[in-house]
C-alpha positions in Angstrom: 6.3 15.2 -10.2 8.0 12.8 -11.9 7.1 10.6 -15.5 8.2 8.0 -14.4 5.3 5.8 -13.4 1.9 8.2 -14.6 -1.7 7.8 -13.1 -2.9 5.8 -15.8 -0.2 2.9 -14.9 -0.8 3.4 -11.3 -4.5 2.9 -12.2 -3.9 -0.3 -14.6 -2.6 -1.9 -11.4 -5.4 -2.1 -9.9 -6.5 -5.8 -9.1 -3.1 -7.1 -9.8 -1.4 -9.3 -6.6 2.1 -8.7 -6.6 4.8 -9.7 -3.6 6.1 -6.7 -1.3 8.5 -8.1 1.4 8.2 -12.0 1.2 4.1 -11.2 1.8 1.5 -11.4 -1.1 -0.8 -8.7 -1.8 -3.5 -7.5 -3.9 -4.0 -3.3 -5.5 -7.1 -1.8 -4.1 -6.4 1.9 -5.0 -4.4 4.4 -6.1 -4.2 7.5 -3.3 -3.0 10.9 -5.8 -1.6 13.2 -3.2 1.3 12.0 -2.3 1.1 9.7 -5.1 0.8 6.3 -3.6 -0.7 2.7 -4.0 -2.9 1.3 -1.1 -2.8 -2.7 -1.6 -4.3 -5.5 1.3 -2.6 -8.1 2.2 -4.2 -11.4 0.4 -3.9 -13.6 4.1 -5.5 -10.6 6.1 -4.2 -10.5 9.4 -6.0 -8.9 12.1 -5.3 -7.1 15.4 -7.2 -6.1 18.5 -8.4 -2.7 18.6 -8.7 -1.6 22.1 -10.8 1.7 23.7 -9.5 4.8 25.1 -9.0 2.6 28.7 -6.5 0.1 27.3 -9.2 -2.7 27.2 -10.0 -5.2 24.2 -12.6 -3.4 22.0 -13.2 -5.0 18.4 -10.7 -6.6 15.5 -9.5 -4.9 13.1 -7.3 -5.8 9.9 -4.0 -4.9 9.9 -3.5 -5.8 5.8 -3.9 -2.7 4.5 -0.5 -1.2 3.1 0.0 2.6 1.6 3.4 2.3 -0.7 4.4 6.0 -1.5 5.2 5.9 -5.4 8.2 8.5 -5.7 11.1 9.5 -3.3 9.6 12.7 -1.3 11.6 15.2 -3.4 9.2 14.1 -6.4 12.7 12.9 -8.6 13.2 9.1 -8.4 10.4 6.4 -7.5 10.3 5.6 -4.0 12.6 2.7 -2.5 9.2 0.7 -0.8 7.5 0.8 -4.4 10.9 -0.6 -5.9 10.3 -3.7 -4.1 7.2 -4.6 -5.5 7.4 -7.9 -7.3 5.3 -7.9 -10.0 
């Protein structure tokens, strides 16, 4: 794995809203293998979840994000984490 971002930072971020895409968003948790930040969307959206049959069954959010921090080879930080707007 790579130095450039370490645990530690990815672990400082969390709490921190940042932009991603135009949308704003909020750090919830760092995931460590692949190394990745999970972040919720700060105007949740929410979708309809339905059952095996095709029918309407409950919401659920649709906020939740995983951003993968480096490129899969491990060597350069990944291109969706580059977009974070801090």
């Amino acid at each position: 794995m790579n130095d450039l971002i370490n645990l530690d930072e990815l672990q400082e971020m969390i709490g921190l809203s940042f932009t991603w895409k135009g949308e704003s968003y909020t750090a919830i948790e760092i995931l460590t293998h692949p190394l990745s930040l999970v972040a919720q969307k700060n105007t949740p959206e929410h979708t309809i979840q339905t059952d095996i049959h095709g029918r309407a069954h409950k919401m659920v959010s649709s906020s939740i994000i995983t951003l993968p921090v480096y490129t899969q080879d491990g060597t350069q930080l990944h291109p969706e984490f580059l977009l974070l707007k801090l």
